[in-house]
N, C-alpha and C positions, 0 to 999 in steps of 0.2 A: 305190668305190676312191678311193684320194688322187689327187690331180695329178700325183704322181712317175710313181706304179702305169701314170694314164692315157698320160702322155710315155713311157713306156718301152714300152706296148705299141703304138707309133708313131701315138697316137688323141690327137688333138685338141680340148680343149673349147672351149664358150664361154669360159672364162673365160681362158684362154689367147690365143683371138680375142681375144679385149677387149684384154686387155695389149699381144698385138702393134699392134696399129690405136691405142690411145693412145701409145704408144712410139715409132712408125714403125718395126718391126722385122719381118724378115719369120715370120714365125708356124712357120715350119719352123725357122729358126733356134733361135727363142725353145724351140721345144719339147724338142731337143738338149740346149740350158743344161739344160732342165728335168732332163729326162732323165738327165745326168749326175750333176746335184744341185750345180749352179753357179748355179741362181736358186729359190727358192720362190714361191709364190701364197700367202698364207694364208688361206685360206677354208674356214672351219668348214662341213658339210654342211647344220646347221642355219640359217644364217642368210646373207640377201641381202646379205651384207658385198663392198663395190666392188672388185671384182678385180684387186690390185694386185702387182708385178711387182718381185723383191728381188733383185738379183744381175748379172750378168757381161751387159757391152752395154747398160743399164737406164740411166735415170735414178738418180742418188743418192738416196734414200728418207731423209725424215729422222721420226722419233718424237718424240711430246711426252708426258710422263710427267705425270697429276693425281691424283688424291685424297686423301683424310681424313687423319688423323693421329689417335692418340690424346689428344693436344691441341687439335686443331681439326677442327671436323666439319661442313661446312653444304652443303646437295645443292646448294643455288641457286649457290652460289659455285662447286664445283664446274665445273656446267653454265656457269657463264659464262667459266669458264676455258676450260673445250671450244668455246664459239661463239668465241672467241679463237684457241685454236689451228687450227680452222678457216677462219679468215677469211685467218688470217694463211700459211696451205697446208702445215700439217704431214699426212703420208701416214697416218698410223697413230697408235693414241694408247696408253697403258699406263695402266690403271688400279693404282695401289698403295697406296690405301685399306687402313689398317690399324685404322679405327674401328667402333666398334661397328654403323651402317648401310654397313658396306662393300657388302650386297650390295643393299641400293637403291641406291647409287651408281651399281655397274658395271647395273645393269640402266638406269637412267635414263639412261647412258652410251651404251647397248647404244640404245637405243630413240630416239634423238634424232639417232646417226651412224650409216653403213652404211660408215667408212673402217674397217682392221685394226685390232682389238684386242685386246691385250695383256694378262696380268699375271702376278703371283709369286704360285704359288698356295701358297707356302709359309708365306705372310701370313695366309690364310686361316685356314689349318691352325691359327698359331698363335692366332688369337684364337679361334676357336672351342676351344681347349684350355684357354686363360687363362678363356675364360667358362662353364668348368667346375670351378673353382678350384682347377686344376693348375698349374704351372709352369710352362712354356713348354716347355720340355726333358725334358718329360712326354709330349709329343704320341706316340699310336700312329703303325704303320707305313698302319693302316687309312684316321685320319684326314685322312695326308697324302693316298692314293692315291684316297680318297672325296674329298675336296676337288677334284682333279682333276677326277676324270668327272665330277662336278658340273658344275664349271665348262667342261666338253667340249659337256655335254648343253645347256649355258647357250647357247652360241656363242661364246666365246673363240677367237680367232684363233693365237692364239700364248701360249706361256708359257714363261719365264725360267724352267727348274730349276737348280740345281746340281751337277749328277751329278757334276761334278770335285773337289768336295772331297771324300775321301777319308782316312782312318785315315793312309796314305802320304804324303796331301798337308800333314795337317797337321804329318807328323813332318819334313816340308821347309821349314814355314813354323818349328817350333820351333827347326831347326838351321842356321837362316838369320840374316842380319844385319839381318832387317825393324827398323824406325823404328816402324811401326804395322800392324805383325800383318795383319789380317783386316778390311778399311772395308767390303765388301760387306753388307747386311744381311743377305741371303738365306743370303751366304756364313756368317759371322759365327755366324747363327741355325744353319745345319746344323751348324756344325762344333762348336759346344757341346751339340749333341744328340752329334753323337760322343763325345765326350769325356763328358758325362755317362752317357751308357748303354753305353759302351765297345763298340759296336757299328757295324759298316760301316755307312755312309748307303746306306739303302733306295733312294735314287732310283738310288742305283750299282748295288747291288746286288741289285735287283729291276728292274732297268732295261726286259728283255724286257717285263714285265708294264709298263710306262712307255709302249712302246711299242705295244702292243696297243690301251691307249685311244687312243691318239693316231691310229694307224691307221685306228679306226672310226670317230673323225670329225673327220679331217686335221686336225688340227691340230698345226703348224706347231710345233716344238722351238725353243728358243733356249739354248743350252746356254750357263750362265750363267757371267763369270769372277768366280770366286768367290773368289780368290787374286789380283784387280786390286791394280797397287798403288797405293798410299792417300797416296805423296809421290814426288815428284822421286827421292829417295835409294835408293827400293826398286823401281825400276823395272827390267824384264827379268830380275829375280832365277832364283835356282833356282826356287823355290813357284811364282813364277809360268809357268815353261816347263812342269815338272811338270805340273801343271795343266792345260796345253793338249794336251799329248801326251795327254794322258789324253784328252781332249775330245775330238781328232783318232780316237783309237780308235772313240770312241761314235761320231762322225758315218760311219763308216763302217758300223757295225752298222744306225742309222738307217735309212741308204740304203738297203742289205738290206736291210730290213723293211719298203721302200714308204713311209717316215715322211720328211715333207717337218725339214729342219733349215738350222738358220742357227747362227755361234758370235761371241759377245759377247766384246770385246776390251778392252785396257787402260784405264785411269783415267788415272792422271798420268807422264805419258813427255816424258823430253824432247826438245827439234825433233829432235835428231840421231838419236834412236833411233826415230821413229814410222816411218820409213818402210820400217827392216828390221822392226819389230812385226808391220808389214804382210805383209810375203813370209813371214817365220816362219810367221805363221797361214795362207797362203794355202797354204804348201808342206805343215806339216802337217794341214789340211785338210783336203785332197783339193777346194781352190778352193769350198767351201763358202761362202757370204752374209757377209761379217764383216759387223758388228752393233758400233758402236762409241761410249763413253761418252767423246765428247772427243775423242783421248784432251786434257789438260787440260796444256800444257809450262810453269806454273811455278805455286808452290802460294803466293806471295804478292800475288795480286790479289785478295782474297776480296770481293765486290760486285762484282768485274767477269769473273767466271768466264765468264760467258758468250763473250764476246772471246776469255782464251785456250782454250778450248774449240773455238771457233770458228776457231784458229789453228792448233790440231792435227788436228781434222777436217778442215781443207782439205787440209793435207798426207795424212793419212790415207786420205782420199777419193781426188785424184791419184796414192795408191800402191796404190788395189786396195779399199779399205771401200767398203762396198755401200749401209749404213745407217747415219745417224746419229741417235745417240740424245740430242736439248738438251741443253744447259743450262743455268740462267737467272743471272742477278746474285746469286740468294739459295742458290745452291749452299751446303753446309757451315755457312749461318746460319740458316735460317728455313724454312718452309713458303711456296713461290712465291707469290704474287697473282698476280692479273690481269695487271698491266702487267710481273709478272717473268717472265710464260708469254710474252706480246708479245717480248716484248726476247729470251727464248730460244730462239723460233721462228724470227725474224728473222735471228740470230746466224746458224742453224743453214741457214738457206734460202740465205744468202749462203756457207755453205763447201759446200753442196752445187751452186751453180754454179759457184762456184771450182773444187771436183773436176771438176762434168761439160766443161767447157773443157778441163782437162786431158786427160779423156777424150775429146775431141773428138767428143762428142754431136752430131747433126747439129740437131736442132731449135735445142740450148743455143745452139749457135754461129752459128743464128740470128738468135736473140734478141740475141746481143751486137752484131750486125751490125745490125739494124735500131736499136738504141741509140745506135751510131755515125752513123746517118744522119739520128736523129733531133735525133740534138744539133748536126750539122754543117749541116740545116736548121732550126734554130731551131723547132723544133717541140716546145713543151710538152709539149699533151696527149699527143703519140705517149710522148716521155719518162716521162711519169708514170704511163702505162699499164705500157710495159714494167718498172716499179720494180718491183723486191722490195715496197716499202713505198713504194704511190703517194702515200699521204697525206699520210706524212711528208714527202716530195719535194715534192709541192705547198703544203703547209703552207709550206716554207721560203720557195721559191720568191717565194711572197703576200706574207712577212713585211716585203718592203721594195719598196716602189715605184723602177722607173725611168722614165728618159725616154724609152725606146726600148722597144719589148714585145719585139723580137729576144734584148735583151741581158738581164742578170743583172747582181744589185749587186755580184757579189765583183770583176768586170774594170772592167764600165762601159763606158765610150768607151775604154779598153786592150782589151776583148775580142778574144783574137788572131784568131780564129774569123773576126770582124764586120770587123775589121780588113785581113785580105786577100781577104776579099771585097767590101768595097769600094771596096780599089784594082784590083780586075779588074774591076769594073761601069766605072770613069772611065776605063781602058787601054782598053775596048771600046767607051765612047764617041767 
């Protein structure tokens, strides 16, 4: 049985202990959420993957997205990307390898972490059709839904379809005023198989069958927005609501059918709009996991995507997203590195305690309190411990000597901190 199946028939796993006891939630609670289908666990049957907890009451969960490219392919880089986003505490990771070793990838992936894993298995699909020297847009309904249990039987945690693009959806996107169409890949890739074979998308329309594999070995739906928009100007459109209503149908069917689900949310939105983004999804829903790219509120930072990325998941997260999903400096330019997985992990960990403050997490609110007391007692190491990024903070920290080990070179002997407290040491003299 999946996790829903187990929550609903009032029974308790381990892996639901687990969640509550790392969470500090109470386990009945937790189990409720489950139950209702307001958190997911994604835990494939097959594999000892760390039991991790997505939804209502939870920590903000954030994803780091790696692999290949048709352009560029190296396992080792890769894998050092993963010890990176690791290090640096991203929940879950998505493999989107699109090259030829894509399936050494995800296995070396699979075999080195036990956090959720991720991916498009539409990717798959597609290169396994290209390296049969078809089209892309050639691919069978067999090879997508083989790809799948594949990748079920593998241990994949989770996988991004797009069941919402639709025949419908794209005649919403044709009669709309989008700037740029369709930016999703996945999206992008179905809806030319639409339009090339003049046929509904199988994953919509074979969807029962979608859910069947999933069912037998839980694996977690992320229903993909395949209609995200792709700039400032095309945000909240028609395509796009379309889209989610439609989405909002499937997660209900989902639920039915014992299939744990979560639904993936806007790209580029601006401040003003991300927070009704939010209740829109939550309301059509049915309070489902949102799952969110960003969203990203303006499209002329490009090297520094991360930041506004970073700027609309706070907001996002404080209005109800459950997940976020990075982003690094090299968005919309390049294949990330190393130090661009850092930087968008980093990005991503600080709008996920920006959210849980808002939420008023009781561990979060901790942690910020113990920060406060660390900095008000001149205590480094406590400081550098509770950092997002200790290293970075002690690094700074080092880079300049003072006369006093209390104080920091930005105040000095102005430190306001050092300052009234050493005129209450000589008052109490």
């Amino acid at each position: 049985m999946t996790q829903l199946e187990y929550a609903r028939k009032g029974e308790i796993t381990p892996e639901m202990e687990y969640v509550a006891k790392t969470e500090n939630i109470d386990v009945e609670k937790l189990r409720k959420n489950i139950a209702s289908g307001k958190v997911v666990i994604p835990k494939n049957v097959h594999n000892n993957t760390l039991p991790t907890g997505i939804g209502k009451d939870l920590h903000t969960k954030i994803n780091a997205n790696i692999g290949s490219s048709t352009e560029m392919e190296d396992i080792n880089v890769e894998l050092e990307k993963l010890d990176i986003l690791l290090k640096y505490g991203a929940d879950a990771v998505m493999d989107l390898s699109t090259g030829p070793k894509l399936h050494e990838i995800r296995k070396a992936i699979r075999d080195k972490t036990n956090i959720p894993l991720g991916t498009v298995p539409i990717y798959e699909a597609g290169v396994e059709t290209t390296s049969q020297d078809k089209i892309i847009v050639d691919m069978d309904d067999d090879t997508i839904f083989k790809t799948i249990i594949n990748q079920a039987k593998e241990g994949v945690d989770f996988i991004t379809v797009h069941c919402g693009i639709t025949q419908d959806a794209i005649k919403a996107v044709d009669d709309s005023e989008r700037l740029m169409g369709i930016v999703s890949r996945g999206g992008a890739l179905t809806a030319a198989w639409i339009m090339h074979n003049e046929r509904e998308n199988p994953l919509y329309a074979e969807y029962d069958y979608l859910l069947e594999i999933c069912k037998e070995h839980d694996v977690t739906l992320s229903l993909g927005d395949g209609l995200r928009p792709g700039c400032i100007h095309d945000a909240t459109d028609i395509a796009q609501i379309r889209e989610l209503t439609t989405l909002g149908r499937l997660v209900k069917r989902s639920q039915k059918a014992g299939v744990q689900v979560m639904v993936e949310g806007p790209g580029h939105v601006p401040i003003t709009q991300v927070k009704a983004n939010m209740q829109i999804q939550k309301t059509i829903c049915s309070d489902a996991p949102f799952y969110v790219l960003g969203p990203l509120v303006t499209d002329v930072a490009p090297g520094y995507d991360h930041i506004t990325a970073a700027i609309g998941a706070s907001i996002a997260g404080a209005s109800g997203a459950d997940f976020l999903c990075y982003v690094t400096p090299a968005e919309h330019l390049c294949i990330p590195n190393k130090e661009h997985v850092k930087q968008g992990v980093i990005a991503s960990k600080i709008a996920a305690e920006v959210s849980d403050i808002a939420k008023q997490i009781p561990s979060t609110m901790k942690r910020e309190y113990d920060m406060a007391v660390a900095r008000d007692n001149f205590d480094w190491e406590k400081q550098f411990e509770l950092a997002i990024d200790g290293e970075t903070a002690r690094k700074y920290y080092e880079s300049t000597s003072t006369s006093d080990e209390e104080m920091c070179s930005m105040c000095g002997d102005f430190c306001a901190i050092k300052m009234v407290k050493d005129h209450e040491k000589v008052n109490k003299n």
